[in-house]
C-alpha positions as CSV (number, residue, x, y, z in Angstrom):
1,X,4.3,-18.0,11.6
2,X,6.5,-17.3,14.6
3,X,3.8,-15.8,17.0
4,X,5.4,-13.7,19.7
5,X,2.0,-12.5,21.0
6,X,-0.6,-15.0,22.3
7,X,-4.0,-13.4,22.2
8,X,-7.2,-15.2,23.6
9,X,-10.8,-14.2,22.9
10,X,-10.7,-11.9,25.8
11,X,-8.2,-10.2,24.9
12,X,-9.3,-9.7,20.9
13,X,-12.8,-8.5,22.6
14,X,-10.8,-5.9,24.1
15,X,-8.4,-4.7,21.2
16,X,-11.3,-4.5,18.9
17,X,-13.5,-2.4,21.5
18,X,-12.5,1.0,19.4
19,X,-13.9,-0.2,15.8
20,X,-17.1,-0.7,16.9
21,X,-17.6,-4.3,15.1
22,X,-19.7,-6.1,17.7
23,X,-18.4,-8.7,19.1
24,X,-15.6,-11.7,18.2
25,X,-17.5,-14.5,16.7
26,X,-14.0,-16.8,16.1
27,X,-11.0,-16.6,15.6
28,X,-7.8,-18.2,13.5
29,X,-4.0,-17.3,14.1
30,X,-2.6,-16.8,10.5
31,X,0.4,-18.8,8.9
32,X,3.3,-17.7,7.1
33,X,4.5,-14.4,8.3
34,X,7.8,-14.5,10.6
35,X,7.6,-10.8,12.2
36,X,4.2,-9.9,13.1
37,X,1.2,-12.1,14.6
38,X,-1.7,-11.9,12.9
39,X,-5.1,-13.4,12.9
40,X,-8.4,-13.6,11.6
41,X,-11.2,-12.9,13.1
42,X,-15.1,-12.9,12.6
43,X,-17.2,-10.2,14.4
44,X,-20.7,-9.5,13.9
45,X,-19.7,-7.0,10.8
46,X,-17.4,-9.4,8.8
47,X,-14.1,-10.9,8.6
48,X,-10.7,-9.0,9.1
49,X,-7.1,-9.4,10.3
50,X,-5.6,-8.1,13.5
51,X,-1.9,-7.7,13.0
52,X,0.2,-7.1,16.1
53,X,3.7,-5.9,15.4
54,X,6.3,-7.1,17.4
55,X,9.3,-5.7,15.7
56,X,7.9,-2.5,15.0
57,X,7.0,0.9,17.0
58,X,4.8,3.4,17.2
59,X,6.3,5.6,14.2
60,X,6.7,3.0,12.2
61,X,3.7,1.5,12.4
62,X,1.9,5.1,11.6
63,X,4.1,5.5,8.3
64,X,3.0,1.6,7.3
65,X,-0.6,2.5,7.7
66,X,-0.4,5.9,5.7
67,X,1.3,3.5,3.5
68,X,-1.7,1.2,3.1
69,X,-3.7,4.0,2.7
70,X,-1.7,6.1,0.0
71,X,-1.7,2.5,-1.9
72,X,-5.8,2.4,-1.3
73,X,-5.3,6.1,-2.9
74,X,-3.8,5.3,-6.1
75,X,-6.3,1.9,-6.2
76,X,-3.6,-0.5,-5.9
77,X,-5.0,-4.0,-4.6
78,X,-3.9,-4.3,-0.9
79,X,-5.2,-4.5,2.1
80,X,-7.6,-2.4,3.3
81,X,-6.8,-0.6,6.8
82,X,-10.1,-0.1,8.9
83,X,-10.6,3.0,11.0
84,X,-11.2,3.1,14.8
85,X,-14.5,5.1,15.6
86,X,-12.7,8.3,16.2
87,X,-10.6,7.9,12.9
88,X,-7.2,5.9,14.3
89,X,-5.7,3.9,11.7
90,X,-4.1,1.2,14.7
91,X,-4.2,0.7,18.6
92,X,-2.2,0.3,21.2
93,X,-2.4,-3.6,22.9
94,X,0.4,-4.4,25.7
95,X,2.8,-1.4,24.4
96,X,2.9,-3.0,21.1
97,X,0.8,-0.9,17.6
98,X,-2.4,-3.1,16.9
99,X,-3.7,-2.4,13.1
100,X,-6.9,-3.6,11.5
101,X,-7.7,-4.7,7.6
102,X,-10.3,-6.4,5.8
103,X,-10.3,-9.9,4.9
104,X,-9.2,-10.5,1.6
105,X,-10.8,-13.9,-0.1
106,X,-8.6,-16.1,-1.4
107,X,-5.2,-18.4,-0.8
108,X,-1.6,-18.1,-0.7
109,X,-0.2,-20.4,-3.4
110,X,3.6,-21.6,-2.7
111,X,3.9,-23.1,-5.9
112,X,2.8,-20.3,-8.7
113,X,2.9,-21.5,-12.5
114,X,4.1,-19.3,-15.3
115,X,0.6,-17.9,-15.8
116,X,0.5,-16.9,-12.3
117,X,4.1,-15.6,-12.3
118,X,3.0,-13.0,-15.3
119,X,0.5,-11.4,-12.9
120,X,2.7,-10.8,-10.5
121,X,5.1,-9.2,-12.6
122,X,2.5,-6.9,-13.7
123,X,1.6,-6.0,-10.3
124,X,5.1,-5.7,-9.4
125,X,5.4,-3.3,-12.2
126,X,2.1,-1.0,-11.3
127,X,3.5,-0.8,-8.1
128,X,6.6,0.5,-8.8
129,X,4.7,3.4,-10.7
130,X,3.0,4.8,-7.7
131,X,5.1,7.9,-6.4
132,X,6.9,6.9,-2.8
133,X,4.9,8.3,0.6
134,X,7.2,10.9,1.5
135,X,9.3,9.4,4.6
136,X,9.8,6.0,3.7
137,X,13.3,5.0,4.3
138,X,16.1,5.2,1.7
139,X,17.5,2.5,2.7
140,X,16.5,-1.6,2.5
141,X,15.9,-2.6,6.7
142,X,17.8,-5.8,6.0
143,X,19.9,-4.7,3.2
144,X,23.3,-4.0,3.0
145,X,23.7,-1.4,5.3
146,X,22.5,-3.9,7.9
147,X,24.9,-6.6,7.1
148,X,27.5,-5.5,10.1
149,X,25.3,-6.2,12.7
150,X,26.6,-10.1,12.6
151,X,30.0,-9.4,12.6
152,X,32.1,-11.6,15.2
153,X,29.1,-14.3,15.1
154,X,30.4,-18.1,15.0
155,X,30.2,-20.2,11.9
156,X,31.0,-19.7,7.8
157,X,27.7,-17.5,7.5
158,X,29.3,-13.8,8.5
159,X,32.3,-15.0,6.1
160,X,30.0,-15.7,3.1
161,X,28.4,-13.0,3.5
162,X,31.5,-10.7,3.2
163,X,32.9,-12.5,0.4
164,X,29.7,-11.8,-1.5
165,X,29.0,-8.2,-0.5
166,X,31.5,-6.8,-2.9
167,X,29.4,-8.0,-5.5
168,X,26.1,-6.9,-4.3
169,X,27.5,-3.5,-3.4
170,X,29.1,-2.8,-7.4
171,X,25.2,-3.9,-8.8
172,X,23.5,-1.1,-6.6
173,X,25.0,2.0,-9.2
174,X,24.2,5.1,-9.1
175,X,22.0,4.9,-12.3
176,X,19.4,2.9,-11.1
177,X,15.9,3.8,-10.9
178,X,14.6,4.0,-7.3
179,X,11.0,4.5,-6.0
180,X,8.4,2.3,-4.3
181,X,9.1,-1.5,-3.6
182,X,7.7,-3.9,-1.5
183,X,10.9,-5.6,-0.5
184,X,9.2,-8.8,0.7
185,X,6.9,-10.4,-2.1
186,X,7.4,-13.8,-1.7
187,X,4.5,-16.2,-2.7
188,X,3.2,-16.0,0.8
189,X,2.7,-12.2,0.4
190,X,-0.2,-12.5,-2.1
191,X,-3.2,-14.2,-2.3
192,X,-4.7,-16.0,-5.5
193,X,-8.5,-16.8,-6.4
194,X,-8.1,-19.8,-8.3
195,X,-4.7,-19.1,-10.6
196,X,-6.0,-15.2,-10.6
197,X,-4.2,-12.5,-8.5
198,X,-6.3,-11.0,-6.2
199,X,-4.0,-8.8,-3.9
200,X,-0.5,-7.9,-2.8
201,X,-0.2,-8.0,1.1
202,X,1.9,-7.0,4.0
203,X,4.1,-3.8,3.0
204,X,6.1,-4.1,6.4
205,X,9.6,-3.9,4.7
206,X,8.6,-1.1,2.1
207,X,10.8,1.6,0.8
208,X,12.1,4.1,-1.3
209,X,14.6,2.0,-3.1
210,X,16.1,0.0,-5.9
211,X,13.3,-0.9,-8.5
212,X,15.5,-3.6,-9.7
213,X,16.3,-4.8,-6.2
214,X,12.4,-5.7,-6.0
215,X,11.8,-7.6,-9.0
216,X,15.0,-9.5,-8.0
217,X,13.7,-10.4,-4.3
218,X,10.2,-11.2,-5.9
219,X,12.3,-13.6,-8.4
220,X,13.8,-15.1,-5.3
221,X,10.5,-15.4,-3.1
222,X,8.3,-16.9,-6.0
223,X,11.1,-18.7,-9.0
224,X,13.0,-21.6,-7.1
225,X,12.8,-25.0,-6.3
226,X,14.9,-27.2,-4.1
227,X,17.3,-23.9,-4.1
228,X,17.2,-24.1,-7.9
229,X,16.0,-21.2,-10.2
230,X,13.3,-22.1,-12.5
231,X,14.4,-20.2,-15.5
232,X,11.1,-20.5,-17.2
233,X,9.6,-19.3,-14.2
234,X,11.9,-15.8,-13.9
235,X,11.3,-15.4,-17.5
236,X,7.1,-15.6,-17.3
237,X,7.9,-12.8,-14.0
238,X,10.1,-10.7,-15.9
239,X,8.0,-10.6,-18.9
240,X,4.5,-9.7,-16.8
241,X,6.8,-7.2,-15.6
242,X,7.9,-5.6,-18.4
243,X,4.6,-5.0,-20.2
244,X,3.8,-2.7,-17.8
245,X,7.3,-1.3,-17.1
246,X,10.4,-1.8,-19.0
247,X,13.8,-2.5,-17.3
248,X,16.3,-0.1,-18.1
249,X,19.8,-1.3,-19.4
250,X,21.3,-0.3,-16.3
251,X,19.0,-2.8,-14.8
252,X,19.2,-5.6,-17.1
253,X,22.5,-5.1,-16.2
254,X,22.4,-6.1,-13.0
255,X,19.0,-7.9,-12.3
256,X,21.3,-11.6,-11.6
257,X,23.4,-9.6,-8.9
258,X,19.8,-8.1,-7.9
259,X,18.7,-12.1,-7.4
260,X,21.9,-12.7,-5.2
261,X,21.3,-9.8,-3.4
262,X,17.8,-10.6,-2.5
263,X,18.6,-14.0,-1.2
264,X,22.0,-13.0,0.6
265,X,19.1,-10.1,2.9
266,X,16.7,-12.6,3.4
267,X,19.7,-15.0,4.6
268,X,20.5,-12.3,6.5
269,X,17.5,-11.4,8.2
270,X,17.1,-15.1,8.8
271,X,19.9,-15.7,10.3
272,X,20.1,-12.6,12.7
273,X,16.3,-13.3,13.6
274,X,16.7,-16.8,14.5
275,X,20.3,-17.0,15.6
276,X,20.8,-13.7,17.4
277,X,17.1,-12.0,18.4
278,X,15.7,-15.5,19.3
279,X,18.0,-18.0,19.8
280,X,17.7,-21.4,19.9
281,X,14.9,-21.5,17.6
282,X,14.2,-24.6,15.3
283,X,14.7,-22.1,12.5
284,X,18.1,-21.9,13.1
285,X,19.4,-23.1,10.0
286,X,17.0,-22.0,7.8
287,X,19.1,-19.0,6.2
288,X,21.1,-21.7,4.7
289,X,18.1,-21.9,2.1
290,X,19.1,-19.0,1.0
291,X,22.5,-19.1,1.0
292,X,22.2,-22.4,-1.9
293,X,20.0,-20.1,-4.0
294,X,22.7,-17.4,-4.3
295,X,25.5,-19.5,-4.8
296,X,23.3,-20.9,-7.3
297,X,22.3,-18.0,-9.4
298,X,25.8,-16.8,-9.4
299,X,26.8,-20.2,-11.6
300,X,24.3,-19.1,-14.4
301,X,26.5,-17.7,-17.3
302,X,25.4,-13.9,-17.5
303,X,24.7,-13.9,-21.3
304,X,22.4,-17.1,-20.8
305,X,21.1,-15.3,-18.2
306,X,19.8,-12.5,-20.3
307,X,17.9,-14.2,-22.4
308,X,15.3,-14.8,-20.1
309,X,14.6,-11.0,-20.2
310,X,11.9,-10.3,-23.0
């Protein structure tokens, strides 16, 4: 993980003073998130993570939490969001919203089999059942609407990404189902025990959007390698998906373009965050990932590809 915030045991001591936890036994910095910094931490009353959010601000770090705890509501398996003493659901550390949640057991898995894929379908697919918090955004915060913003930038990126939007834009039709989506579950979003799933994390991106879009972006997160979609793979996704909920045939219509469009955001964001906000990082390049893996997905023959959705 990028970490933009450097915390020492000092300063944990102090960020953890409201929660009344005792004091910080160790502590780890997390891998694999690019937006927040996070870390683990042991007090005398257990194990939890301490997320800092850089990119975010203090109303949008209140609607995550009442996120995380509309989700603890309707007994989806997230994270669970600890309380201050005086009932706060995050803190404020160096002008930046602090939040607390318990540790969940268990590993992130980059390479998830077919069995594994299955269970995250069906996750996918409870999720999408659970009525959207009132005030989640309508739109995707690197989706299309966003894709401007690198207009005028050097090199063949900002062109790609123009020549593809016209596609991307005719698969989001009006007679799509919307609701409650993660936006972000790639593999390093959830956490296994052993080949089980034990929990879906970080709902930093979540909205009030395409359901189709999400399955898509999951497909793209969890179903390629070496910028190559592992058809078997999508299928065992798609079909944990659908025994929960079934795609519509507006959806099946358009769940390839929903692939592309997944991995021409997250090229996006990529390339905005590492090009434009921070500069000069070694992660530079690292939107060209997904940039292969659309171009990709758009040689599969659309009738071939629709037989991997049972």
């Amino acid at each position: 993980m990028a970490t933009y915030t450097k915390l020492n045991q000092h300063a944990l001591e102090e960020i953890i003073r409201p929660y009344n936890l005792g004091s910080v036994r160790d502590f780890t910095e997390m891998k694999g998130g690019l937006a927040n910094s996070s870390f683990i931490i042991s007090t005398d009353s257990g194990r939890y993570v301490l997320s800092v959010c850089d990119e975010k601000n203090k109303e949008e770090i209140g609607l995550l939490t009442s996120l995380l705890q509309h989700l603890s509501d309707h007994q989806f398996t997230t994270s669970r969001l600890v309380k201050t003493g005086d009932e706060r659901f995050y803190v404020m550390y160096d002008n930046k919203p602090v939040y607390l949640k318990t540790y969940i057991e268990g590993t992130v898995e980059t390479m998830l089999s077919p069995e594994m894929l299955v269970q995250v379908g069906s996750a996918l697919a409870e999720l999408h059942q659970i009525p959207p918090l009132e005030g989640l955004p309508t739109t995707f915060s690197y989706g299309l609407e966003n894709f401007d913003q690198i207009h005028g930038q050097p090199g063949p990126f900002p062109e790609w990404l123009q020549t593809i939007r016209p596609q991307i834009e005719r698969s989001c039709r009006s007679d799509l189902p919307t609701g409650l989506v993660h936006g972000d579950l790639f593999s390093d979003n959830m956490v296994f025990s052993h080949t089980n799933l034990g929990a879906v994390l970080d709902f930093e991106e979540a909205c009030n959007y395409y359901l189709v879009f999400d399955l898509g972006m999951c497909i793209t997160g969890c179903c390629f390698r070496n910028n190559q979609l592992l058809e078997s793979h999508a299928a065992a996704m798609i079909s944990g998906y659908q025994k929960r909920r079934k795609l519509t045939p507006a959806e099946t219509e358009v769940l390839q373009e929903h692939i592309i469009y997944g991995a021409a955001a997250t090229a996006f964001w990529r390339y905005r965050q590492f090009n434009m906000i921070y500069p000069g990082s070694e992660k530079r390049d690292a939107y060209q990932e997904m940039v292969a893996c659309a171009d990709q997905v758009n040689t599969i023959n659309r009738e071939t590809f629709k037989t991997l959705i049972r």
